[in-house]
N, C-alpha and C positions, 0 to 999 in steps of 0.2 A: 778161343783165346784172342782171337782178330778183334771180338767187340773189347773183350778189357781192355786189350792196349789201345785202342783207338780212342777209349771213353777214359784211360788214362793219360793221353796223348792231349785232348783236348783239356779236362781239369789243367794239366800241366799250366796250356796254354792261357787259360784264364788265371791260373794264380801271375803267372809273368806279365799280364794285362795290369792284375789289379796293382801290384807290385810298381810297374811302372807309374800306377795312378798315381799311387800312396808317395812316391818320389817327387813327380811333379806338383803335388799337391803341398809337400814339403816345401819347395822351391820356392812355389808363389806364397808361402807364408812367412820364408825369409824376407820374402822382397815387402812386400809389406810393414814387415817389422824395419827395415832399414828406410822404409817411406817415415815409417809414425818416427824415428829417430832424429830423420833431417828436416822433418816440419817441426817436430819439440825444437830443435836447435834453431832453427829459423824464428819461429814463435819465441823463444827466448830473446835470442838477437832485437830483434821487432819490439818487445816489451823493455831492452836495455835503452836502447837508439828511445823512444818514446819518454821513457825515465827521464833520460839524458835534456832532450831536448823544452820536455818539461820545465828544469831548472834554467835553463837557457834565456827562455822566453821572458825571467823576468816578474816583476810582482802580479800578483794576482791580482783580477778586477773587484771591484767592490761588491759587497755584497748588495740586491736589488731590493728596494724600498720595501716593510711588508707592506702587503692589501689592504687599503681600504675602501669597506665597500662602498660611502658615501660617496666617495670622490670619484668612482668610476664615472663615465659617463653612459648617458640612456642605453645606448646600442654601439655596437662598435664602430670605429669612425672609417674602415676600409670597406664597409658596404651600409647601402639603405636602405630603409626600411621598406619593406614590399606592398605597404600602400599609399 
């Protein structure tokens, strides 16, 4: 009977390990979830304050000439040509 209870002694002990596992593992998935909640709310904030300051700023700049490829010049004028 010494092995049963010992080999039930120990089972015991493993379910109260895993038990603690499945706990703390609970834990840090709260904490997580209350991470993803205050970065959404930050992230919101950030995307209001942006909104906000948007209007703020005033007219928008004009739109930029289209392309013409004739008018370009030969090569760009911030470097030259390599021979």
């Amino acid at each position: 009977m010494d092995r049963l209870g010992d080999a039930y002694h120990e089972l015991r002990q493993q379910l109260d390990r895993l038990g603690n596992f499945y706990e703390e593992l609970g834990q840090c998935v709260d904490r997580i979830g209350n991470i993803c909640e205050e970065n959404s709310q930050q992230l919101y904030n950030i995307h209001a304050d942006l909104e906000g300051l948007w209007n703020v700023l005033g007219p928008h700049p004009p739109h930029p000439p289209p392309f013409a490829p004739g008018e370009a010049s030969p090569h760009p004028s911030y470097c030259d040509p390599p021979y």
